[in-house]
PDB file of N, CA, C, O and CB in Angstrom:
ATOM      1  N   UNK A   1       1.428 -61.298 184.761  1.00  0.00           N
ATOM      2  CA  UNK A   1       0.422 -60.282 184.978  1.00  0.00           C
ATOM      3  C   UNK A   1       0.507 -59.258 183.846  1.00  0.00           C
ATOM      4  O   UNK A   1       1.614 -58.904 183.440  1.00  0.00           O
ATOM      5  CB  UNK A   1       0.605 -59.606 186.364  1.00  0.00           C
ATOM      6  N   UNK A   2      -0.025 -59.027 183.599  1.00  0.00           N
ATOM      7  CA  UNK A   2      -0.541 -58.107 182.374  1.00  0.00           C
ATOM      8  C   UNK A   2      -0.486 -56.424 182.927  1.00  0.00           C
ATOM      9  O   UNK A   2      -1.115 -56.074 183.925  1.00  0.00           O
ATOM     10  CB  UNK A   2      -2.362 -58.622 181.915  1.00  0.00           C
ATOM     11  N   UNK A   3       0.374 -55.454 182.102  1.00  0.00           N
ATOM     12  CA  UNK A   3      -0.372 -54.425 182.625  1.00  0.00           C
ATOM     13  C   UNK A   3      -1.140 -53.761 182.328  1.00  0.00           C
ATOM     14  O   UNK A   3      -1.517 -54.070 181.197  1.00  0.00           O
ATOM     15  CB  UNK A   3      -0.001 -53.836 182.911  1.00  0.00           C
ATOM     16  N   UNK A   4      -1.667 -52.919 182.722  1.00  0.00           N
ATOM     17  CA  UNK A   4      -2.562 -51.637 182.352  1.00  0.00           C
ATOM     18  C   UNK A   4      -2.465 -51.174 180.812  1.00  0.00           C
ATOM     19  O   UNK A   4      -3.275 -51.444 179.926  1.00  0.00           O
ATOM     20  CB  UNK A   4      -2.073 -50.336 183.288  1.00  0.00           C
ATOM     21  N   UNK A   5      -0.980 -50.216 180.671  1.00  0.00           N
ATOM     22  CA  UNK A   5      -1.356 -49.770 179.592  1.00  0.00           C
ATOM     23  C   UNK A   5      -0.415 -50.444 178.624  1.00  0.00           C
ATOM     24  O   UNK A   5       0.349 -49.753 177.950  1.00  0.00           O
ATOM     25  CB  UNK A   5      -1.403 -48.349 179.599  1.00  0.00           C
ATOM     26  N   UNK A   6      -0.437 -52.050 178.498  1.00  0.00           N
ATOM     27  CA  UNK A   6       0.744 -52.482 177.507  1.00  0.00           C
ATOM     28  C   UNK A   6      -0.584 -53.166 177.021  1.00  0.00           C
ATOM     29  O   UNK A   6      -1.307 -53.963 177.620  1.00  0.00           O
ATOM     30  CB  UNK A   6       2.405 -53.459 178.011  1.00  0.00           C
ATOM     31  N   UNK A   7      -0.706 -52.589 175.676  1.00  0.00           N
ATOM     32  CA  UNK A   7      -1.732 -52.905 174.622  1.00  0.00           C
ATOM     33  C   UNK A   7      -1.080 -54.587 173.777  1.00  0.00           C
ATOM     34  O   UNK A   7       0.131 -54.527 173.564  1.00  0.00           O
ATOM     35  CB  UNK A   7      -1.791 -51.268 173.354  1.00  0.00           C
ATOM     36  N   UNK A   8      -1.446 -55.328 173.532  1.00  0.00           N
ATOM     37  CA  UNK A   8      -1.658 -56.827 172.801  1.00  0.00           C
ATOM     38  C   UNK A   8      -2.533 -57.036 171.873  1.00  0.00           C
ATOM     39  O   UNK A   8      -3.756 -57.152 171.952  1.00  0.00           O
ATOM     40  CB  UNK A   8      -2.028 -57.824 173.626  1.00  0.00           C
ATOM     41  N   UNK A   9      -1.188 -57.115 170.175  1.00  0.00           N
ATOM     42  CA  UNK A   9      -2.787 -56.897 169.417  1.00  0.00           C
ATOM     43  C   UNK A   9      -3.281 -58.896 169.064  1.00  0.00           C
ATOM     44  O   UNK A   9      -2.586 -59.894 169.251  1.00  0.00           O
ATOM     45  CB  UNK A   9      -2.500 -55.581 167.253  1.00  0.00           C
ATOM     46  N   UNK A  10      -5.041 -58.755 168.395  1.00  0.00           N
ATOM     47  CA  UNK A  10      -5.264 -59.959 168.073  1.00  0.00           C
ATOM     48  C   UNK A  10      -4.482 -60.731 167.206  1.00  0.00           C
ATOM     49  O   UNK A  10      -4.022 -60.242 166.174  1.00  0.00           O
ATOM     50  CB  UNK A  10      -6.276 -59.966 167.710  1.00  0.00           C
ATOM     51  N   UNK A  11      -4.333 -61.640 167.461  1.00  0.00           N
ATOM     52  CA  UNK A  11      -4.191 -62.830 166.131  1.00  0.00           C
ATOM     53  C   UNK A  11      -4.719 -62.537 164.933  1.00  0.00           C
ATOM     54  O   UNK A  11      -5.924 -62.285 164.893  1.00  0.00           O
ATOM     55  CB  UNK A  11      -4.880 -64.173 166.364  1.00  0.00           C
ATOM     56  N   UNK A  12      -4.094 -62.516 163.967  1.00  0.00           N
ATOM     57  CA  UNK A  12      -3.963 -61.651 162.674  1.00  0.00           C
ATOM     58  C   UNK A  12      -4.821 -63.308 162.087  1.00  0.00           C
ATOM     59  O   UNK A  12      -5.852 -63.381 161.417  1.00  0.00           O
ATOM     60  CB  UNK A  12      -1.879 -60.955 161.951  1.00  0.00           C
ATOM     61  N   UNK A  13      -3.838 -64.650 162.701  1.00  0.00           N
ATOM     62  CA  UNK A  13      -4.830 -65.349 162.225  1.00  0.00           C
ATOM     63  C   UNK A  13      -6.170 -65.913 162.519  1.00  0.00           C
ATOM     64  O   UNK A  13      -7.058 -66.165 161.704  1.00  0.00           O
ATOM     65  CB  UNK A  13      -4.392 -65.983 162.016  1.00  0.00           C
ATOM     66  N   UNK A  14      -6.183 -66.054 163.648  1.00  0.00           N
ATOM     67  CA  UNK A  14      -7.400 -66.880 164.217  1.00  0.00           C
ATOM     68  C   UNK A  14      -8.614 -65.636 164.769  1.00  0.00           C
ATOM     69  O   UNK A  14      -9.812 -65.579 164.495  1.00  0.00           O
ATOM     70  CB  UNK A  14      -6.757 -68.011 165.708  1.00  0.00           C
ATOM     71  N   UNK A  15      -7.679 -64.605 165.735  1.00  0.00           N
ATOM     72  CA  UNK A  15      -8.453 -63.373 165.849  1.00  0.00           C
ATOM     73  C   UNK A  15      -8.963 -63.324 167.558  1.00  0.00           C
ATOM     74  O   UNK A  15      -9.895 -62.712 168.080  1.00  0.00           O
ATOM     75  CB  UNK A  15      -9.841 -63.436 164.647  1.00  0.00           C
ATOM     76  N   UNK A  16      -7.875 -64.284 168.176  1.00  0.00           N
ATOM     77  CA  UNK A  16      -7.599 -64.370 169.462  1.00  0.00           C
ATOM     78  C   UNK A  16      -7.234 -63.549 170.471  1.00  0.00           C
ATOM     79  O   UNK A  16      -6.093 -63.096 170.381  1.00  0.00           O
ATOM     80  CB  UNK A  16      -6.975 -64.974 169.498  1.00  0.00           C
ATOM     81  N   UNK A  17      -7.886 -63.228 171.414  1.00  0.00           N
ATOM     82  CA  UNK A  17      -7.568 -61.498 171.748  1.00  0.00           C
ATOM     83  C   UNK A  17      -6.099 -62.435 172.939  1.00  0.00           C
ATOM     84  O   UNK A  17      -4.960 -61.968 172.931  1.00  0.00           O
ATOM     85  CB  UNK A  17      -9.566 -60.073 172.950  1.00  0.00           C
ATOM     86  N   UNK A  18      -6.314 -63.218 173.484  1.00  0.00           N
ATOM     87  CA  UNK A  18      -5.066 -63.934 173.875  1.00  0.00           C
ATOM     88  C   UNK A  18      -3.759 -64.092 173.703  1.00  0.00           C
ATOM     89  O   UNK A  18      -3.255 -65.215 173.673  1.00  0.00           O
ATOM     90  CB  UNK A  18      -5.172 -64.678 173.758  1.00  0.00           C
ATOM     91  N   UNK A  19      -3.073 -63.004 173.574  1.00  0.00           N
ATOM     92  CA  UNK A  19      -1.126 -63.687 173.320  1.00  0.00           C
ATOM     93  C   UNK A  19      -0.572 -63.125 174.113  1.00  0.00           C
ATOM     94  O   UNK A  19      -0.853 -62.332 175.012  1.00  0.00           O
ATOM     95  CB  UNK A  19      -0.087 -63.396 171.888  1.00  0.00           C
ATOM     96  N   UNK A  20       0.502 -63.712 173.625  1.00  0.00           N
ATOM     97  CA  UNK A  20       1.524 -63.145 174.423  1.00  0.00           C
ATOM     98  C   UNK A  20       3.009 -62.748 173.829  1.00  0.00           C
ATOM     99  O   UNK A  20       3.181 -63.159 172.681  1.00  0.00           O
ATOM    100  CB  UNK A  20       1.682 -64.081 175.452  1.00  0.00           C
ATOM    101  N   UNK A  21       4.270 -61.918 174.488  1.00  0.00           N
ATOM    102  CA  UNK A  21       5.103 -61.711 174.236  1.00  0.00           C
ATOM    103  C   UNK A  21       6.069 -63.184 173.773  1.00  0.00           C
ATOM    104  O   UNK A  21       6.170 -64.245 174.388  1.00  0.00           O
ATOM    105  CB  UNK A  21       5.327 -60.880 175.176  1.00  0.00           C
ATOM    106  N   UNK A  22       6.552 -62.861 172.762  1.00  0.00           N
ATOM    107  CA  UNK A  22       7.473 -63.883 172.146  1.00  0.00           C
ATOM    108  C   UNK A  22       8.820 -63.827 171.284  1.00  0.00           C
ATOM    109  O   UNK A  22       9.152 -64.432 170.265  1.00  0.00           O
ATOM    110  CB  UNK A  22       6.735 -64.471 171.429  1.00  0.00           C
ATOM    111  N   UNK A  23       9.467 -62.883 172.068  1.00  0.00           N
ATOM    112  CA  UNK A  23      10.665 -62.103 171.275  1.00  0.00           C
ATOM    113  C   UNK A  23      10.897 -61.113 171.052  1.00  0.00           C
ATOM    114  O   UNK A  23      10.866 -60.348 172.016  1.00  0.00           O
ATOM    115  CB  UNK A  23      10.865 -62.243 170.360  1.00  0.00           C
ATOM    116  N   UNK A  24      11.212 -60.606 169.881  1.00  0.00           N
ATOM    117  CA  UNK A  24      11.462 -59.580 169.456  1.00  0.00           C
ATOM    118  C   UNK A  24      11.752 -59.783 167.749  1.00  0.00           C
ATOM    119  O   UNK A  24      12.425 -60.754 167.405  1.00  0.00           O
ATOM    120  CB  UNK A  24      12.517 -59.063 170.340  1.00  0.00           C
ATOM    121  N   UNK A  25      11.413 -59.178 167.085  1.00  0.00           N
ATOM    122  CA  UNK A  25      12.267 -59.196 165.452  1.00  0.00           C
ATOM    123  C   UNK A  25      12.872 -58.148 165.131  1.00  0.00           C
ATOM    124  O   UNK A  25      12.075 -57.241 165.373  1.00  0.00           O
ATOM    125  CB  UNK A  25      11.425 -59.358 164.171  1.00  0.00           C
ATOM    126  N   UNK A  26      13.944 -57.654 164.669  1.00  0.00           N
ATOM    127  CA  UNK A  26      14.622 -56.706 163.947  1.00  0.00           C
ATOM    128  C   UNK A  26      15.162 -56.595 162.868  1.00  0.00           C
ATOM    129  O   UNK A  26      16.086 -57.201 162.326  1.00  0.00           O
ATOM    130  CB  UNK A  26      15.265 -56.427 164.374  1.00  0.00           C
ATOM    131  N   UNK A  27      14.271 -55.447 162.466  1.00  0.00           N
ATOM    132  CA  UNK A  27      14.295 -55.182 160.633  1.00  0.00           C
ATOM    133  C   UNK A  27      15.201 -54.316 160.381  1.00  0.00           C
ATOM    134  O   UNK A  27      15.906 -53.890 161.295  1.00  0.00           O
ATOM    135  CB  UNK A  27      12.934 -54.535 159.856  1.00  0.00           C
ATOM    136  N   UNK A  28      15.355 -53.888 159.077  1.00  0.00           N
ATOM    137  CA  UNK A  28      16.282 -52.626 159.100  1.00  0.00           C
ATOM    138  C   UNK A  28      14.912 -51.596 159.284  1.00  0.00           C
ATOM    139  O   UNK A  28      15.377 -50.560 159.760  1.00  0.00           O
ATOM    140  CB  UNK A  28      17.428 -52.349 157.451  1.00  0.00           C
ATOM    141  N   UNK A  29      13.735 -51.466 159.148  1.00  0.00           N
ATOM    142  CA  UNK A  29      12.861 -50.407 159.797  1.00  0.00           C
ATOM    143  C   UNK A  29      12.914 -50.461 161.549  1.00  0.00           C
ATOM    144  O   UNK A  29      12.059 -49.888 162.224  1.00  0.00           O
ATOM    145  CB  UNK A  29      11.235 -50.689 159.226  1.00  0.00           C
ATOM    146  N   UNK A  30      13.641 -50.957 161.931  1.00  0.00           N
ATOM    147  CA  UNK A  30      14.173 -50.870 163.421  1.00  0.00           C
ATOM    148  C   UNK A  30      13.518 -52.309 164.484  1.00  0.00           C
ATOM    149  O   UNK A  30      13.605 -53.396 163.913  1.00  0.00           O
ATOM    150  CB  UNK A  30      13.526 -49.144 164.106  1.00  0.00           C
ATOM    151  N   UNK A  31      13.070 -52.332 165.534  1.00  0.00           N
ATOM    152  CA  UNK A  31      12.566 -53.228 166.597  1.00  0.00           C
ATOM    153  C   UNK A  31      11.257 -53.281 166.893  1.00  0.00           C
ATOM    154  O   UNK A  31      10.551 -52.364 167.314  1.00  0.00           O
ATOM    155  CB  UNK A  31      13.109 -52.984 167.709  1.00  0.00           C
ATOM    156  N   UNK A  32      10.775 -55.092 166.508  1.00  0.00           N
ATOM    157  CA  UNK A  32       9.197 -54.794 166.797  1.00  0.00           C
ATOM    158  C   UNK A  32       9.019 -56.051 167.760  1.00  0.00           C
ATOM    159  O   UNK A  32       9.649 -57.107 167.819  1.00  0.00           O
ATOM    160  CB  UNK A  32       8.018 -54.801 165.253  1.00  0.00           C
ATOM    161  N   UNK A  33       7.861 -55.532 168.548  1.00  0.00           N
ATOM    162  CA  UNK A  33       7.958 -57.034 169.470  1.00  0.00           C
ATOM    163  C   UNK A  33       7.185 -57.922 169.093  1.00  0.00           C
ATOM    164  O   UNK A  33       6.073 -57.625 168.656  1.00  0.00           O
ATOM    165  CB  UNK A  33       7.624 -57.012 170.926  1.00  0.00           C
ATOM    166  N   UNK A  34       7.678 -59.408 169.195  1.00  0.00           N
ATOM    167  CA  UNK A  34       6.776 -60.660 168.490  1.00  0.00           C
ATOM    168  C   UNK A  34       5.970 -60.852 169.817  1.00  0.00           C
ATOM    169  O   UNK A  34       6.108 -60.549 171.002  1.00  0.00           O
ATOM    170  CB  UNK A  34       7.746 -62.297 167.859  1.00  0.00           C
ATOM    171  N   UNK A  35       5.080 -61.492 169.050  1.00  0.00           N
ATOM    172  CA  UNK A  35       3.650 -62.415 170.193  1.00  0.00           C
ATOM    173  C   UNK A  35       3.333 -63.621 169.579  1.00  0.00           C
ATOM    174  O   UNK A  35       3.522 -63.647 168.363  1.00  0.00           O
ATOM    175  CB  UNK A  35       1.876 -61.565 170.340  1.00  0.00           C
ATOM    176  N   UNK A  36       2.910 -64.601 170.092  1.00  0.00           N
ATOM    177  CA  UNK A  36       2.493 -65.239 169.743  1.00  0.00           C
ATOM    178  C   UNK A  36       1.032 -65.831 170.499  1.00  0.00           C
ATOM    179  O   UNK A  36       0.817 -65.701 171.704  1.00  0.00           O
ATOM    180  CB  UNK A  36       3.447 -65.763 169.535  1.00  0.00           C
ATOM    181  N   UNK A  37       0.007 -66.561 169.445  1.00  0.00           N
ATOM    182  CA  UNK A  37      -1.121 -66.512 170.081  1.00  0.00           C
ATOM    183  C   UNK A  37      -0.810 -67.951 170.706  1.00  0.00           C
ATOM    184  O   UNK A  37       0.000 -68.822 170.387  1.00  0.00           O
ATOM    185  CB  UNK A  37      -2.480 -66.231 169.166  1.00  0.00           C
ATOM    186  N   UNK A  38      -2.171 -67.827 172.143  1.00  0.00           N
ATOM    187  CA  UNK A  38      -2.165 -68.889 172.700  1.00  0.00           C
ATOM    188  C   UNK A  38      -3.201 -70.275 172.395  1.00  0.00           C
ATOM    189  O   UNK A  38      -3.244 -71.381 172.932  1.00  0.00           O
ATOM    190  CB  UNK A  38      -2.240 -68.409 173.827  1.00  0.00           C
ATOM    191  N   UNK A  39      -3.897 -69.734 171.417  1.00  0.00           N
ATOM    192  CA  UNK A  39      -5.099 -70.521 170.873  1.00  0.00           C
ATOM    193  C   UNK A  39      -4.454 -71.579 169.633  1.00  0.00           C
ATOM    194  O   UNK A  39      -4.398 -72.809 169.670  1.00  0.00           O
ATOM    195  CB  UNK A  39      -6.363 -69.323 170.198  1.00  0.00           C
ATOM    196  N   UNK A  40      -4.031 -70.716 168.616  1.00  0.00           N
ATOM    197  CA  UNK A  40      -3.533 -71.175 167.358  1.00  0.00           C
ATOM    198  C   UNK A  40      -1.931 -71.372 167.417  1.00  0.00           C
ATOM    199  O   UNK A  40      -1.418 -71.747 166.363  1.00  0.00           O
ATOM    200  CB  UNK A  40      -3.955 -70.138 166.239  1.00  0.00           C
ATOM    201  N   UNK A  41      -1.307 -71.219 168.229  1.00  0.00           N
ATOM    202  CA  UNK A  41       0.507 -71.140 168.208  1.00  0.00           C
ATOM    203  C   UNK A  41       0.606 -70.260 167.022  1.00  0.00           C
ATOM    204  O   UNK A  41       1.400 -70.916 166.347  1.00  0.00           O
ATOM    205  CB  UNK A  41       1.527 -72.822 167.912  1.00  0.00           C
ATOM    206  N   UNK A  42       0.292 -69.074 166.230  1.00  0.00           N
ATOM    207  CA  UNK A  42       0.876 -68.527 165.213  1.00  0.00           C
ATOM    208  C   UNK A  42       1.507 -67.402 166.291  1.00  0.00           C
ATOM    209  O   UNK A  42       1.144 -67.037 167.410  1.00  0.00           O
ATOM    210  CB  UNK A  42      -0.143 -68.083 163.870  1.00  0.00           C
ATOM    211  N   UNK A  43       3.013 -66.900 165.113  1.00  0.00           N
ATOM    212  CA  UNK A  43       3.708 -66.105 165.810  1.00  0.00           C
ATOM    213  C   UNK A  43       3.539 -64.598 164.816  1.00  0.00           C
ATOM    214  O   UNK A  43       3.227 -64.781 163.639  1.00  0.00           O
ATOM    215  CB  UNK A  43       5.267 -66.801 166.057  1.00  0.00           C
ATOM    216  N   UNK A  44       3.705 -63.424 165.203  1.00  0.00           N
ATOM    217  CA  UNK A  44       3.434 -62.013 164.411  1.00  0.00           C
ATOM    218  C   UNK A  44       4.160 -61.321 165.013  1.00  0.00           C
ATOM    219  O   UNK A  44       4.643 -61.624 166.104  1.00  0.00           O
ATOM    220  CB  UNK A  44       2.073 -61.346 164.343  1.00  0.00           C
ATOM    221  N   UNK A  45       4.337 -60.403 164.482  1.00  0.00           N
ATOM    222  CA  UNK A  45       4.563 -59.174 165.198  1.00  0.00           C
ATOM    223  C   UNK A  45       3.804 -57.875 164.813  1.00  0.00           C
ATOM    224  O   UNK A  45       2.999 -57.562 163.935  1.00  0.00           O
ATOM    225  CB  UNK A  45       5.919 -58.913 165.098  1.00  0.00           C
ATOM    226  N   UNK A  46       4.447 -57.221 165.915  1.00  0.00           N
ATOM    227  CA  UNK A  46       2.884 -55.596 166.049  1.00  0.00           C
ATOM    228  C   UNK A  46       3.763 -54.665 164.576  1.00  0.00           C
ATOM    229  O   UNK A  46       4.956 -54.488 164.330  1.00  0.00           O
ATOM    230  CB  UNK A  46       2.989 -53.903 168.602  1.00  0.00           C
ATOM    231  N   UNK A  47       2.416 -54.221 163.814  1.00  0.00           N
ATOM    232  CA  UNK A  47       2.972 -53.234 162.585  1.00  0.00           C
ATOM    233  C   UNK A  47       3.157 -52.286 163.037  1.00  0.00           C
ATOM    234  O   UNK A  47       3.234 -51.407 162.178  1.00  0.00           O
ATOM    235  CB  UNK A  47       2.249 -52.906 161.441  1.00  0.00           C
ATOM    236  N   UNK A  48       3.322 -51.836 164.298  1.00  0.00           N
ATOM    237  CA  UNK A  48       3.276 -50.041 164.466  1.00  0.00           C
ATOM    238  C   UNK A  48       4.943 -50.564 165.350  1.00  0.00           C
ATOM    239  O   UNK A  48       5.168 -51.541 166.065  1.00  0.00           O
ATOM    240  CB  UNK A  48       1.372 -48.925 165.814  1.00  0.00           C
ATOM    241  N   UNK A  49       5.730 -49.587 164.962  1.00  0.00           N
ATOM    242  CA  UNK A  49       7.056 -49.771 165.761  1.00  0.00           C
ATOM    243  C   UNK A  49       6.747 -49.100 166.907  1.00  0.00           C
ATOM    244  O   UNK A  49       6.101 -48.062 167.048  1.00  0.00           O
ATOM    245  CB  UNK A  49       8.412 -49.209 165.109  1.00  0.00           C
ATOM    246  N   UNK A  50       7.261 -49.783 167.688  1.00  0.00           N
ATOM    247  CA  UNK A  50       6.911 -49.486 169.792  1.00  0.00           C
ATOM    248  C   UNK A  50       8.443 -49.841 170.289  1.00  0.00           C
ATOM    249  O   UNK A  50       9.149 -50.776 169.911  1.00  0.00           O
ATOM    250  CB  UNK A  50       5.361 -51.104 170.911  1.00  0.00           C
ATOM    251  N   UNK A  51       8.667 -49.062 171.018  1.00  0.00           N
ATOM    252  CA  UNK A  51      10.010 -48.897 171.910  1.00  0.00           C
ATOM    253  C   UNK A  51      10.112 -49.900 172.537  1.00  0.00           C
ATOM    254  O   UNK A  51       9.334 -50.194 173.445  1.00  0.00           O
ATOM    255  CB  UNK A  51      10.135 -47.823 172.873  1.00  0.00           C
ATOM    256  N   UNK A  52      11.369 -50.816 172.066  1.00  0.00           N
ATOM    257  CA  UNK A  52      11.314 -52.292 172.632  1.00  0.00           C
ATOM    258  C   UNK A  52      12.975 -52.222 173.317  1.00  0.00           C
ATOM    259  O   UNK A  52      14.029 -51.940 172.746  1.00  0.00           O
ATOM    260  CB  UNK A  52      10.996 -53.739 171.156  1.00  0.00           C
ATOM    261  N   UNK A  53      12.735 -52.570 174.651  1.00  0.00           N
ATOM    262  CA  UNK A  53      14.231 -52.590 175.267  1.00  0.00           C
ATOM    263  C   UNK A  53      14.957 -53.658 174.861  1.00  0.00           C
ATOM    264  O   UNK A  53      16.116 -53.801 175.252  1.00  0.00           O
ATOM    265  CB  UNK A  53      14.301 -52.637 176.759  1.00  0.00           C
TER     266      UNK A  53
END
């Protein structure tokens, strides 16, 4: 279930408003959460750093 205010951005490639959570990556610019889309299988992560437990 999806919530309210947990924003999911598009597919950077295909442009799929569809993904989902798929990890996490950590840079030395700190913790970003991965998604991956459900259309195309590409995996990204969000450019804005968001408080990831």
């Amino acid at each position: 279930m999806k919530r309210v205010n947990e924003i999911r951005p598009d597919c950077p490639k295909c442009g799929n408003v569809h993904t989902v959570k798929h990890g996490k990556q950590v840079t030395i610019k700190g913790k970003f959460q991965r998604h991956q889309c459900t259309e195309c299988g590409a995996t990204f992560y969000d450019k804005e750093k968001r408080e990831v437990k």
